[in-house]
DSSP file (Angstrom, degrees, kcal/mol; ACC not computed):
  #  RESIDUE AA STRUCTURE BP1 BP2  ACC     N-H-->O    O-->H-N    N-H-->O    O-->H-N    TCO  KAPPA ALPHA  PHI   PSI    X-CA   Y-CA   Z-CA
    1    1 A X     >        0   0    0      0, 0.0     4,-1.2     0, 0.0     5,-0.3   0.000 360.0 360.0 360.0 -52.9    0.0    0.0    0.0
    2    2 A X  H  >  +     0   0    0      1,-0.2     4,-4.1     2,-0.2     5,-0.4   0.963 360.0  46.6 -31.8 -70.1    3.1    2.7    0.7
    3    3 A X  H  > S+     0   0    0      2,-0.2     4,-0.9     3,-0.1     5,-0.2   0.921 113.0  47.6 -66.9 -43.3    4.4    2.1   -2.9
    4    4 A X  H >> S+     0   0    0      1,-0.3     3,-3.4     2,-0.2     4,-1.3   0.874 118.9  50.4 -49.9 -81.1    0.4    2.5   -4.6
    5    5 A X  H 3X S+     0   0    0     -4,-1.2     4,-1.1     1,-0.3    -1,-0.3   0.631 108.6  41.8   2.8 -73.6    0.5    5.6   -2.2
    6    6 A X  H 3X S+     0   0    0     -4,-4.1     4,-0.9    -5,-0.3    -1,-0.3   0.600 111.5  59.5 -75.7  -5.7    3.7    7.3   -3.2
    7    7 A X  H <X S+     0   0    0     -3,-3.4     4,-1.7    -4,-0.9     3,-0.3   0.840 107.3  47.9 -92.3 -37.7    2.9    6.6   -7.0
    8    8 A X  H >< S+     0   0    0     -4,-1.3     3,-4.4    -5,-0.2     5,-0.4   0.857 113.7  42.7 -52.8 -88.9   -0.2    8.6   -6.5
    9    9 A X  H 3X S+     0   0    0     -4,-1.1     4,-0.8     1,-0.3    -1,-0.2   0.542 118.1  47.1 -37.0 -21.0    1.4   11.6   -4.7
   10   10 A X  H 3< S+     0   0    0     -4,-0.9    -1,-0.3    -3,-0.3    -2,-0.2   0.558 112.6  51.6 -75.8 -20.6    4.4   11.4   -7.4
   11   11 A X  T XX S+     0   0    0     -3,-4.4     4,-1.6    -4,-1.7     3,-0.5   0.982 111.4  48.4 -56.0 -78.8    1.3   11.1  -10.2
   12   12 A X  H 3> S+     0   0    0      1,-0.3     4,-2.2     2,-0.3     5,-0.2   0.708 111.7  48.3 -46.7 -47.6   -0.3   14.4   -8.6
   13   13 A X  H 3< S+     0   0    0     -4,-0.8     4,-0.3    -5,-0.4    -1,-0.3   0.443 112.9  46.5 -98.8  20.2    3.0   16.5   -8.6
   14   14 A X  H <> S+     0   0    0     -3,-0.5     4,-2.5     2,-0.1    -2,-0.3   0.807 115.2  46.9 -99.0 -44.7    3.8   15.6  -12.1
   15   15 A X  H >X S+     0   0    0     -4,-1.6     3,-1.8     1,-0.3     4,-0.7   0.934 113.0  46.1 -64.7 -95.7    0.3   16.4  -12.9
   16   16 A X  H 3X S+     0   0    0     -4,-2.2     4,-3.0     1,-0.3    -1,-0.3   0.655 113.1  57.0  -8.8 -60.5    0.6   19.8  -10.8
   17   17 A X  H 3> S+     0   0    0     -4,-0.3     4,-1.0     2,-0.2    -1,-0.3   0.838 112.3  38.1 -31.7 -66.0    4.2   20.1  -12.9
   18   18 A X  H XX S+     0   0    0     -4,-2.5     4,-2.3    -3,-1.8     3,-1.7   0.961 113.2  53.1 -68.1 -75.5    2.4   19.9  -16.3
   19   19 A X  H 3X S+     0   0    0     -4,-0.7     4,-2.9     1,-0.3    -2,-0.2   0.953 116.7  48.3 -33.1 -57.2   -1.0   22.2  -15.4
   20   20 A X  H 3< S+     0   0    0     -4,-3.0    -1,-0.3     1,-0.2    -2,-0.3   0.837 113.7  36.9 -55.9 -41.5    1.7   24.7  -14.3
   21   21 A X  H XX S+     0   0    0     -3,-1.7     4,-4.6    -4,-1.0     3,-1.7   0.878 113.5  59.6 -82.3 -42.1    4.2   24.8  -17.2
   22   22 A X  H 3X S+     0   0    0     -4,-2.3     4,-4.5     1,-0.2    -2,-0.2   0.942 107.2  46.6 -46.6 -58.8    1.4   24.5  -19.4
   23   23 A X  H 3< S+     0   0    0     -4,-2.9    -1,-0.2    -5,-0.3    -2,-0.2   0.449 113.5  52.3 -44.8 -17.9    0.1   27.9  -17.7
   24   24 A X  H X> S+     0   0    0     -3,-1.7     4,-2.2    -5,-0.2     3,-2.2   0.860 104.3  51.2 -82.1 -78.7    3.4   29.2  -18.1
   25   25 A X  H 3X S+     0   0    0     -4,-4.6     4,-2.8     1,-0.2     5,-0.3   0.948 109.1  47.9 -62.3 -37.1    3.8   28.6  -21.5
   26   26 A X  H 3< S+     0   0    0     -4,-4.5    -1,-0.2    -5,-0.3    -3,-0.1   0.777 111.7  53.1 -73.5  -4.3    0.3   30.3  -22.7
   27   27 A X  H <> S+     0   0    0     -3,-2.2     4,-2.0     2,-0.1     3,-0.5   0.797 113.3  48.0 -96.1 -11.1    1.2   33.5  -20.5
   28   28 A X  H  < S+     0   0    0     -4,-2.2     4,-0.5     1,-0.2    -2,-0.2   0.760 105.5  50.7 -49.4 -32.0    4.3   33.4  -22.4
   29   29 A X  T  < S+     0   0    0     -4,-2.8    -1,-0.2     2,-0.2     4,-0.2   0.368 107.1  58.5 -69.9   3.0    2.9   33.0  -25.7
   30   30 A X  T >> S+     0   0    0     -3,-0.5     4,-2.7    -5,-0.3     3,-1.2   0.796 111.5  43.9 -72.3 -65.8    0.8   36.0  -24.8
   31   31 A X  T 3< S+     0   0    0     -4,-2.0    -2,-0.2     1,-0.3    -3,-0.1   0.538 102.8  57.5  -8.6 -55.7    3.8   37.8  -24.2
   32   32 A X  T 3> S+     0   0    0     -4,-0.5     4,-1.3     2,-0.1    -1,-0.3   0.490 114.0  42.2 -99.6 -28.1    5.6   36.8  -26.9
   33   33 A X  H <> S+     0   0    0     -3,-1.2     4,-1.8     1,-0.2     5,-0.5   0.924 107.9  60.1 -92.3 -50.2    2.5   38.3  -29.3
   34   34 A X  H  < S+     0   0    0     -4,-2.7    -1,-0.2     2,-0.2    -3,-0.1   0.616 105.2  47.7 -25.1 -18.8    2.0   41.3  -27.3
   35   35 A X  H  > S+     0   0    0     -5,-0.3     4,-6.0     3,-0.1     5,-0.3   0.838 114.3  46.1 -93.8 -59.2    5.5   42.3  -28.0
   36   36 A X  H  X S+     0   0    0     -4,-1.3     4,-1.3     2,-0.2    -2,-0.2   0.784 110.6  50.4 -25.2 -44.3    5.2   41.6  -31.8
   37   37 A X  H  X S+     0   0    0     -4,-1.8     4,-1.6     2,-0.2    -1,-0.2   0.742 115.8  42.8 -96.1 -29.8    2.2   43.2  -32.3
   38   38 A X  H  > S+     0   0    0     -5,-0.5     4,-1.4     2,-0.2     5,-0.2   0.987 115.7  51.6 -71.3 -50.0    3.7   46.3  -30.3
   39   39 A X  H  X S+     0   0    0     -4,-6.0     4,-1.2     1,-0.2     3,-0.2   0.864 115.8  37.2 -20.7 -64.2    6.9   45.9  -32.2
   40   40 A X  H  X S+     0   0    0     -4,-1.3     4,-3.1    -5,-0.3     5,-0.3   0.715 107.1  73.1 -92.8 -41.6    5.3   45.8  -35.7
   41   41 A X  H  X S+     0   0    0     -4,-1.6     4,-1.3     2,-0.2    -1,-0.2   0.822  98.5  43.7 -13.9 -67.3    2.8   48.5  -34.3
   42   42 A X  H  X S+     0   0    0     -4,-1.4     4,-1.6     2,-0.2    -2,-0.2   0.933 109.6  54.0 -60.9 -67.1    5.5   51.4  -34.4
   43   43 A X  H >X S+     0   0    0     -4,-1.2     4,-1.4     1,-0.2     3,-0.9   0.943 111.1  45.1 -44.1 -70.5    6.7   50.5  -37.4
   44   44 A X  H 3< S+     0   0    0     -4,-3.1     3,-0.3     1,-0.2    -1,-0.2   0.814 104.9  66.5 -59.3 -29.9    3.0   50.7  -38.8
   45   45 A X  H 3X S+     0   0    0     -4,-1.3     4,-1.7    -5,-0.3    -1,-0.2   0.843 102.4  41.8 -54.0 -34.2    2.4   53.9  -37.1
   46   46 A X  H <X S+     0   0    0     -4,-1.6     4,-0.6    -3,-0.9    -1,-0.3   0.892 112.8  53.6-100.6 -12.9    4.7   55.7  -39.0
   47   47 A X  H  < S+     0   0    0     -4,-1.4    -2,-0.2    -3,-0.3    -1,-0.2   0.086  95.0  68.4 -36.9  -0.8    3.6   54.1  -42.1
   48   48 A X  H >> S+     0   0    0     -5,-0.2     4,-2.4    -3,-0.2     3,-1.0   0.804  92.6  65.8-100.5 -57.0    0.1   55.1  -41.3
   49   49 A X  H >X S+     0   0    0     -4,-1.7     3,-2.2     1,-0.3     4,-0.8   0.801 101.5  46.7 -13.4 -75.4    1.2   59.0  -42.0
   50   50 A X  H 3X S+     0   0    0     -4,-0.6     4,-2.0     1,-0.3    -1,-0.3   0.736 112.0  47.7 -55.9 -31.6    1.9   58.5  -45.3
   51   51 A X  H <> S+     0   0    0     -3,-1.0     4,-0.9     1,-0.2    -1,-0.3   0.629 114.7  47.4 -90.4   0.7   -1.3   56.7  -46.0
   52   52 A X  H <X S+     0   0    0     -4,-2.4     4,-3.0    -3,-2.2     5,-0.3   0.613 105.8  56.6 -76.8 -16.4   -3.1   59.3  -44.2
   53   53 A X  H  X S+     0   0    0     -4,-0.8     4,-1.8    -5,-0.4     5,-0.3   0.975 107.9  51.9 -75.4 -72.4   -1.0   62.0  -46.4
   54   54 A X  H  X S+     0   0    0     -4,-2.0     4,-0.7     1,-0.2     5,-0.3   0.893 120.3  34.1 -34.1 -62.8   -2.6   60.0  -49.8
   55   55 A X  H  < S+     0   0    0     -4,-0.9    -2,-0.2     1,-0.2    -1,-0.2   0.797 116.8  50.5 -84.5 -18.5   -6.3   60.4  -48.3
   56   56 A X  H  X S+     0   0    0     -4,-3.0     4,-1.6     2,-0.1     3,-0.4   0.916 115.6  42.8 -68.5 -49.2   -6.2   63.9  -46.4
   57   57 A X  H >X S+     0   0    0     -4,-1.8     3,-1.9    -5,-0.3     4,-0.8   0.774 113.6  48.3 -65.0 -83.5   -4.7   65.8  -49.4
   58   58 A X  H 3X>S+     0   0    0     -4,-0.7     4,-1.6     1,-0.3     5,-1.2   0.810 110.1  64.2 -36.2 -20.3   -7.0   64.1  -52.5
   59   59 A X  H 345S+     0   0    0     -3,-0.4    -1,-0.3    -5,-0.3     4,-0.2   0.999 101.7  36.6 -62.7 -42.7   -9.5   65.0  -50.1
   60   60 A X  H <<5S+     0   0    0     -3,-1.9    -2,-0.2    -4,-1.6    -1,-0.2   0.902 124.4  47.5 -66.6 -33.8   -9.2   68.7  -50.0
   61   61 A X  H  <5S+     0   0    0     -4,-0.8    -1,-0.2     1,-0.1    -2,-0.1   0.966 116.4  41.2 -59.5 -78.7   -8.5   68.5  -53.9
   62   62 A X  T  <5S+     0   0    0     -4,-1.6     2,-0.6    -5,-0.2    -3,-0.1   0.998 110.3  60.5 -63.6 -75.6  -11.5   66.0  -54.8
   63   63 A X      < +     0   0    0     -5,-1.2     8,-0.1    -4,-0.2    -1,-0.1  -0.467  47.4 159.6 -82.9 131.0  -14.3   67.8  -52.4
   64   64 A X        +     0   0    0     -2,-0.6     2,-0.4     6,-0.1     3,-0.3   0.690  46.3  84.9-117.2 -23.7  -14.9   70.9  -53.2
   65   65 A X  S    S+     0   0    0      1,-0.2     4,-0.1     3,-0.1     6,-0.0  -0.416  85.7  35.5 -50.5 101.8  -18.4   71.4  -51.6
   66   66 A X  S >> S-     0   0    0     -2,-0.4     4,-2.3     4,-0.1     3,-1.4   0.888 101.2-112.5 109.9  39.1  -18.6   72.3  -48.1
   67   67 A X  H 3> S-     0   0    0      1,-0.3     4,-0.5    -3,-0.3    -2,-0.0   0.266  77.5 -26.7  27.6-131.5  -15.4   74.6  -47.7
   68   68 A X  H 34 S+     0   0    0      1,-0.2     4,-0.3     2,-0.1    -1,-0.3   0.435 131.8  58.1 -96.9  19.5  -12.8   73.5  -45.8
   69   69 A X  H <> S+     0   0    0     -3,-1.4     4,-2.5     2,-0.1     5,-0.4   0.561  83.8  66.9 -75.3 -35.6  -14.9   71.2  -43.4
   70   70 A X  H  X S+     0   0    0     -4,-2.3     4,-1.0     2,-0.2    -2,-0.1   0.944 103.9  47.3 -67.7 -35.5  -16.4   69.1  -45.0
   71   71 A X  H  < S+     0   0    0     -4,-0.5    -1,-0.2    -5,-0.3    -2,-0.1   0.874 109.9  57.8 -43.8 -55.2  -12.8   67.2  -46.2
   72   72 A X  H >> S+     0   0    0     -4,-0.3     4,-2.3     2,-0.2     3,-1.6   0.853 101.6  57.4 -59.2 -53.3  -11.8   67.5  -42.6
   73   73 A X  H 3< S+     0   0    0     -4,-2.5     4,-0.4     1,-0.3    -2,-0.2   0.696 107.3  44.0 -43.5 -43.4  -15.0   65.4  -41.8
   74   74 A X  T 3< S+     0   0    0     -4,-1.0    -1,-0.3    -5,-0.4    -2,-0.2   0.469 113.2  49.3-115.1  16.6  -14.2   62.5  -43.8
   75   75 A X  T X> S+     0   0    0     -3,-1.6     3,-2.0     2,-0.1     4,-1.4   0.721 109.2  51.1 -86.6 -51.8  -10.5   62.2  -42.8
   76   76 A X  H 3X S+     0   0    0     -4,-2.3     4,-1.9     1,-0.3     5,-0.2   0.788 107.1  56.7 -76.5 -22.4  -11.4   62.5  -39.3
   77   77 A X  H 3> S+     0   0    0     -4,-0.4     4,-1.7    -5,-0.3    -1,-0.3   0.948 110.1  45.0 -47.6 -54.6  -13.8   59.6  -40.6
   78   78 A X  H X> S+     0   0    0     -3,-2.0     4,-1.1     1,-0.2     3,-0.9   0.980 109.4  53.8 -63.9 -78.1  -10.6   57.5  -41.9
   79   79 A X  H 3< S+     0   0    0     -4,-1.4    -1,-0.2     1,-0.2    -3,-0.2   0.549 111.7  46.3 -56.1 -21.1   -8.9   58.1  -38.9
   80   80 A X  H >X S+     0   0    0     -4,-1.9     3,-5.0    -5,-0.3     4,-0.8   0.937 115.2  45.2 -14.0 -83.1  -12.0   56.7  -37.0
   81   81 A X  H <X S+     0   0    0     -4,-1.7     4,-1.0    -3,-0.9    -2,-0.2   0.502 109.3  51.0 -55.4 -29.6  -12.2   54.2  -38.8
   82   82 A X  H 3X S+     0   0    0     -4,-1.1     4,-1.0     2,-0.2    -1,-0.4   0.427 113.1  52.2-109.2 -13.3   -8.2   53.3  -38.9
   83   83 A X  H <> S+     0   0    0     -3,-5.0     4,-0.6    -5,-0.3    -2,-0.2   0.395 109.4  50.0-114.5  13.8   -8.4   53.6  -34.8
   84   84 A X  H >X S+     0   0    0     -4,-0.8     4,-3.4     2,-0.2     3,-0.7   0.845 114.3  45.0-108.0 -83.2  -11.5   51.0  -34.9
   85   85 A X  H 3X S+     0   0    0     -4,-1.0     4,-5.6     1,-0.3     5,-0.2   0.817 110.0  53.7 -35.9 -58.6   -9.4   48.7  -37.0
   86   86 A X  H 3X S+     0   0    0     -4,-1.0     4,-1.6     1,-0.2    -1,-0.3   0.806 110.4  44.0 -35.7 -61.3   -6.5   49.1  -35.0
   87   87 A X  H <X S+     0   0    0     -3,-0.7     4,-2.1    -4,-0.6    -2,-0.2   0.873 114.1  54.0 -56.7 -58.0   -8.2   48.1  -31.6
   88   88 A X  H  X S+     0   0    0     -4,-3.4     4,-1.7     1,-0.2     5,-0.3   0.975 110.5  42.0 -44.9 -63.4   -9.9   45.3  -33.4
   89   89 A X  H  X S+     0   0    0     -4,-5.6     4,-1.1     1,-0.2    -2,-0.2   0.799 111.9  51.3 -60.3 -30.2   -6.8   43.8  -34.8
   90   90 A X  H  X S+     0   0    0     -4,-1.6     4,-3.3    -5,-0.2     3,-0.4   0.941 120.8  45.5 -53.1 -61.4   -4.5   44.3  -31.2
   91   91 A X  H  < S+     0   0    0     -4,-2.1    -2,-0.2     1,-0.2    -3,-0.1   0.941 118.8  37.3 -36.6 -57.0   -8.2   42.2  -29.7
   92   92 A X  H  < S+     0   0    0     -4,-1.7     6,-1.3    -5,-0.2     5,-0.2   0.537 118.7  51.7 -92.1 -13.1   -8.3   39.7  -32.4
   93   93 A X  H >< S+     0   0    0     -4,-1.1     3,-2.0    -3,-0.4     7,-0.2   0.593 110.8  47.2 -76.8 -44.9   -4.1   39.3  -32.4
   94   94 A X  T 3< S+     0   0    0     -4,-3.3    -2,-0.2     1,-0.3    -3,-0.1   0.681 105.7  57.4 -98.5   3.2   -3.8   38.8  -28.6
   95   95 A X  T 3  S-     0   0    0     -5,-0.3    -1,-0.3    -4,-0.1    -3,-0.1  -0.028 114.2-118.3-107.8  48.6   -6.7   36.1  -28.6
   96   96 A X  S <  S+     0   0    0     -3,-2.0    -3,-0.2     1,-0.1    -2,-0.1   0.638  77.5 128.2  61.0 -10.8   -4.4   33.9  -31.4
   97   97 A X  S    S-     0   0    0     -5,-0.2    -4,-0.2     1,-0.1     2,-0.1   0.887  84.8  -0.5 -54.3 -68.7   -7.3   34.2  -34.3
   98   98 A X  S    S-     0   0    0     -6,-1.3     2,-0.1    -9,-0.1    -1,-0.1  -0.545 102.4 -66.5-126.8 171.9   -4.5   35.6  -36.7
   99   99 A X     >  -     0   0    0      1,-0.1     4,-4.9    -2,-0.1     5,-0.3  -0.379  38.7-128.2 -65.8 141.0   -0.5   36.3  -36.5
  100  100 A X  T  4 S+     0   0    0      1,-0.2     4,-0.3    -7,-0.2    -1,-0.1   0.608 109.0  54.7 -58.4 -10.6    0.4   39.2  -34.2
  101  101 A X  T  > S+     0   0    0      2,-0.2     4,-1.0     3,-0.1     3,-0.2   0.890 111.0  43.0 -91.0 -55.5    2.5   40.8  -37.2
  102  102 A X  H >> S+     0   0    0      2,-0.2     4,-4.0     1,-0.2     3,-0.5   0.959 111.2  55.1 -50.0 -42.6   -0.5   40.8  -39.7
  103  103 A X  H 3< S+     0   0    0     -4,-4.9     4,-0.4     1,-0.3    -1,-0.2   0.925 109.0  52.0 -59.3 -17.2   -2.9   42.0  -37.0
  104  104 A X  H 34 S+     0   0    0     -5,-0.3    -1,-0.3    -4,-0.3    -2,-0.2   0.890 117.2  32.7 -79.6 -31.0   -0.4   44.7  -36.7
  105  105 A X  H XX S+     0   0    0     -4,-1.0     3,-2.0    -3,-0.5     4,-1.3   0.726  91.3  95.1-102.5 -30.9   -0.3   45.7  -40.3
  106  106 A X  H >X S+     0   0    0     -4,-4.0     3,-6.0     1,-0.3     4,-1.3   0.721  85.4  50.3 -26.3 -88.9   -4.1   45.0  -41.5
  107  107 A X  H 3> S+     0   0    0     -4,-0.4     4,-1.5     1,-0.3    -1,-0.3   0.668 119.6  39.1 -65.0 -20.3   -5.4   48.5  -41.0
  108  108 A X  H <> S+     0   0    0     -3,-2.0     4,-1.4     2,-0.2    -1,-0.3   0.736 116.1  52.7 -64.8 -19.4   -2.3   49.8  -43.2
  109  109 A X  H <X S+     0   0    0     -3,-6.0     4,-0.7    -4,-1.3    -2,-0.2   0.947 114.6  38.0 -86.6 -63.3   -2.8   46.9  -45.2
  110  110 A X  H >X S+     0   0    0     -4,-1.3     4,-0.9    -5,-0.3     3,-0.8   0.970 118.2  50.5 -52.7 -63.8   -6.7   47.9  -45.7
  111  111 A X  H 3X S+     0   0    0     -4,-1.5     4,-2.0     1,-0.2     3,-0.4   0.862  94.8  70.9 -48.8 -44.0   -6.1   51.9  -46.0
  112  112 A X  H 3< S+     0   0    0     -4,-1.4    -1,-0.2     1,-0.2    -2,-0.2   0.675  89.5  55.0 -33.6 -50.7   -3.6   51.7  -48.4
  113  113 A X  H XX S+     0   0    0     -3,-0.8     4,-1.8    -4,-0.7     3,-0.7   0.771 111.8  50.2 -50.0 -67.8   -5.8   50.6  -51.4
  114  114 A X  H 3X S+     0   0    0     -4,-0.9     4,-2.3    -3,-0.4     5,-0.3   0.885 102.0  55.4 -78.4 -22.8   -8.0   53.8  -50.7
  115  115 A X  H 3X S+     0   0    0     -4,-2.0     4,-0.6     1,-0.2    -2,-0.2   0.677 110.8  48.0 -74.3 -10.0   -5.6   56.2  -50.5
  116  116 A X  H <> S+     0   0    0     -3,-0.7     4,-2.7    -5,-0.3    -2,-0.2   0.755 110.2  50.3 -86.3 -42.3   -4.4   55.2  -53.9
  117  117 A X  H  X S+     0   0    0     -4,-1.8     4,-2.4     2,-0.2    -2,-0.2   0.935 109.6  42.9 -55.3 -49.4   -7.0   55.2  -55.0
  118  118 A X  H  X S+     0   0    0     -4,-2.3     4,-1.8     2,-0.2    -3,-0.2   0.900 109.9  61.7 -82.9 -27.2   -8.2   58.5  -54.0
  119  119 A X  H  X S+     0   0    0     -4,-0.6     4,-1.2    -5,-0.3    -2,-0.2   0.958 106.4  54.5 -18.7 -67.5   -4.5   59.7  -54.9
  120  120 A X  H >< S+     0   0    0     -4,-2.7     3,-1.1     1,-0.3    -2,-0.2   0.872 106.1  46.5 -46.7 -70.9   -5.8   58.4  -58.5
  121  121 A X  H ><>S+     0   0    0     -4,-2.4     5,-1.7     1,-0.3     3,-0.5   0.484 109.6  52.3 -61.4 -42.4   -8.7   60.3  -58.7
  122  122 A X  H 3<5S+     0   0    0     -4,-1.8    -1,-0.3     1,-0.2    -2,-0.2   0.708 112.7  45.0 -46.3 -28.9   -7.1   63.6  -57.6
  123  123 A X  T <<5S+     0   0    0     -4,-1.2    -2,-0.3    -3,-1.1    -1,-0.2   0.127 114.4  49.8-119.1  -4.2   -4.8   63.4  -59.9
  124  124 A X  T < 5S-     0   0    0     -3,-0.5    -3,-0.2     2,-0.1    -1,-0.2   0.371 103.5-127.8-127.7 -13.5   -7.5   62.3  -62.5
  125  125 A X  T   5 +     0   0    0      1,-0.2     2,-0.2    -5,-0.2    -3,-0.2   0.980  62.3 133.1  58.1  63.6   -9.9   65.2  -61.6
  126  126 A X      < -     0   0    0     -5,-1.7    -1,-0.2     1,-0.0    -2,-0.1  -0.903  61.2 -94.7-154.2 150.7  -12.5   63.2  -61.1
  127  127 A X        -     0   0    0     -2,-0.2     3,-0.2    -3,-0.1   -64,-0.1  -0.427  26.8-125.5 -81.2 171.6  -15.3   62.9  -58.3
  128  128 A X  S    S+     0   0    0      1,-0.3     2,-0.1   -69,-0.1   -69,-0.0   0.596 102.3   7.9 -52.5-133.9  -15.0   60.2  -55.0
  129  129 A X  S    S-     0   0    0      1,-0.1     2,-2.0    -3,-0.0    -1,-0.3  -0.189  78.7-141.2 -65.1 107.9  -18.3   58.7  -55.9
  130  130 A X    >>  +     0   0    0     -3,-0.2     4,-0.8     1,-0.2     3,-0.7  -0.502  20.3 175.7 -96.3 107.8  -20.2   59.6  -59.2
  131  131 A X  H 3> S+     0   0    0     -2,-2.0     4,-2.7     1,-0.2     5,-0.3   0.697  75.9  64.3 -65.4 -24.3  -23.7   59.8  -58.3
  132  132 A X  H 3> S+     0   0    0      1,-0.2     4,-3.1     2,-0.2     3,-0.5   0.983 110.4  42.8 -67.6 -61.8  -24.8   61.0  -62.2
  133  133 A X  H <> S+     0   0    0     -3,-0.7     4,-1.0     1,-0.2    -1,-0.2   0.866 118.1  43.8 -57.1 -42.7  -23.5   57.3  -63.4
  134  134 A X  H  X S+     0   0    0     -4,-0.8     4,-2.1     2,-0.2    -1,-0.2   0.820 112.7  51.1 -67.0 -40.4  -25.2   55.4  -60.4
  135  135 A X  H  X S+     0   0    0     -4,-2.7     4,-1.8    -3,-0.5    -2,-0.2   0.978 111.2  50.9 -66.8 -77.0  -28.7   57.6  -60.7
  136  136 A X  H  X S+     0   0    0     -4,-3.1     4,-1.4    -5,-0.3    -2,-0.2   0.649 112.2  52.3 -51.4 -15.1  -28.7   56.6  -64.8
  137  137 A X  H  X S+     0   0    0     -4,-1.0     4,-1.9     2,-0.2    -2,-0.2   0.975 112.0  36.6 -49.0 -76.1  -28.2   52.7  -63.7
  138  138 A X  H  X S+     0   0    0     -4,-2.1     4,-0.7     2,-0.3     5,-0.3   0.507 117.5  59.9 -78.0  -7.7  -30.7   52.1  -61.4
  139  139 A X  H >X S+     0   0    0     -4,-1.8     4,-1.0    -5,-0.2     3,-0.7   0.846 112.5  40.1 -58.4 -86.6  -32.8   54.6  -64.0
  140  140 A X  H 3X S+     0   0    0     -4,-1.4     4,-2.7     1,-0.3    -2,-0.3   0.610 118.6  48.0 -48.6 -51.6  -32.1   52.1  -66.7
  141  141 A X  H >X S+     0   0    0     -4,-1.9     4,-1.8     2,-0.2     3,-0.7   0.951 113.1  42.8 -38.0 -82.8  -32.7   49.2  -64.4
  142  142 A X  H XX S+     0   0    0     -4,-0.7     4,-4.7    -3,-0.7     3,-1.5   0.934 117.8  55.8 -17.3 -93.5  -36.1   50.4  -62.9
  143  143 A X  H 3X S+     0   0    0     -4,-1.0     4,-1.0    -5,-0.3    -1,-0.2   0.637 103.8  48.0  12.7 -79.8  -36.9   51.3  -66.4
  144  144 A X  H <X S+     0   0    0     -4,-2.7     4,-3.7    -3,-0.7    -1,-0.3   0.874 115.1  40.3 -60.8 -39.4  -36.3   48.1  -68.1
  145  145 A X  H <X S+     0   0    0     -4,-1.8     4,-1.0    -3,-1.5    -2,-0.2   0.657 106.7  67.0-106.8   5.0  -38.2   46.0  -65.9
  146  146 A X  H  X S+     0   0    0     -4,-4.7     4,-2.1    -5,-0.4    -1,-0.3   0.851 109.0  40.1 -53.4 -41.1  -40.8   48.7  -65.7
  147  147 A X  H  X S+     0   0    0     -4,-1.0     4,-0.7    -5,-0.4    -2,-0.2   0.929 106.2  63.0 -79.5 -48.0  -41.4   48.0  -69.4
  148  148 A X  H  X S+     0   0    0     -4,-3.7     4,-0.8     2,-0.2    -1,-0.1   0.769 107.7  44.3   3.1 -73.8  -41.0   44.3  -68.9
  149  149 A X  H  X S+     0   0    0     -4,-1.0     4,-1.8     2,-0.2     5,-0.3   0.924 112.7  52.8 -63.5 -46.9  -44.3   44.4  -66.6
  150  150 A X  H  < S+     0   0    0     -4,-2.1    -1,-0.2     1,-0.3    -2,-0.2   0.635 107.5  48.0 -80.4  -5.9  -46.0   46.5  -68.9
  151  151 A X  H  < S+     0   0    0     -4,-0.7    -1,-0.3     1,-0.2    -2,-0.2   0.777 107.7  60.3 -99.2 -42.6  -45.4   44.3  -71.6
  152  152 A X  H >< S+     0   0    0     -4,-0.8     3,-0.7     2,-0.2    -2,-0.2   0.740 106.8  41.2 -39.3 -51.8  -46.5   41.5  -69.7
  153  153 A X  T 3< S+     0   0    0     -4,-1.8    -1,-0.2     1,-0.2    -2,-0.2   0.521 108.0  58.9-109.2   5.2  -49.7   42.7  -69.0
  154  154 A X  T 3  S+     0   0    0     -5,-0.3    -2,-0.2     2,-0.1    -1,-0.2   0.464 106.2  50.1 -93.8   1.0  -50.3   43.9  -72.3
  155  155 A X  S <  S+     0   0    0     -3,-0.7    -2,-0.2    -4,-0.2    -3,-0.1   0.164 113.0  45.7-106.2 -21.9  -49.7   40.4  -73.8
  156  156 A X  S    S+     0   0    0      1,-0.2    -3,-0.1    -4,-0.2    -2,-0.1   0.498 111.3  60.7-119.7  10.9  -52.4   38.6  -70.9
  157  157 A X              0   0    0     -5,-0.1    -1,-0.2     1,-0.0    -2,-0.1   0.690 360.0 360.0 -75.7 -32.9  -54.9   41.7  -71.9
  158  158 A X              0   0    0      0, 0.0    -2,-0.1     0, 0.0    -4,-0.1   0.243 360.0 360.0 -50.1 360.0  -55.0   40.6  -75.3
């Protein structure tokens, strides 16, 4: 009975051992992304300028409506919008869903793409959204299957 005995209690502090290192390692891999993601962070931060530089200037350029506010209104939108992202990806980084180095770069990763875009478009003279093109689609849409119907029920009137 002693030796059953001392194999438990040597069972139990191996067991202890294991729960414990285990516990170890996952606030060390916490650690270990938290630092990454701060690391890679910095980096993006000052990378963030410049893709705020592309979408504050084409703004003042591209909207012209609404003095100088209105521009101002929809960077301070992006920059929302870029501190939203941010927070998410730090959230969604430090519970493992994706690598702490992507989570760090996504919202540069995402902004970039419009700010070239809206770069383009300055530079193209051209509006953000043209509503003229969008209005004469959904015309022509509407339109067509207005004519559709009517045709339809000028065929089962006959």
């Amino acid at each position: 009975m002693p030796l059953y005995s001392r194999a438990k209690s040597i069972l139990r502090t191996i067991t202890s051992q294991a729960e414990s290192t285990e516990r170890s390692l996952d606030r060390l891999r916490e650690s270990r992304v938290k630092h990454q993601y701060s690391l890679h962070e910095k980096f993006g931060m000052a990378a963030v300028c410049f893709i705020f530089l592309f979408i504050g200037a084409p703004m003042g350029a591209i909207i012209r409506k609404g003095g100088f506010g209105y521009p101002i209104l929809v960077s301070i939108f992006f920059f929302i919008a870029f501190i939203v992202m941010t927070i998410f990806c730090k959230k969604v980084a430090e519970t493992f869903v994706i690598d702490a180095v992507l989570a760090a770069w996504l919202p540069n990763i995402i902004l970039f793409p419009i700010g070239i875009i809206l770069t383009w478009r300055a530079m193209n003279d051209s509006k953000i959204i043209n509503i003229d093109k969008y209005t004469a689609f959904f015309t022509r849409l509407f339109r067509s299957k207005k004519t559709e119907v009517e045709a339809e029920t000028e065929t089962e009137a006959s």
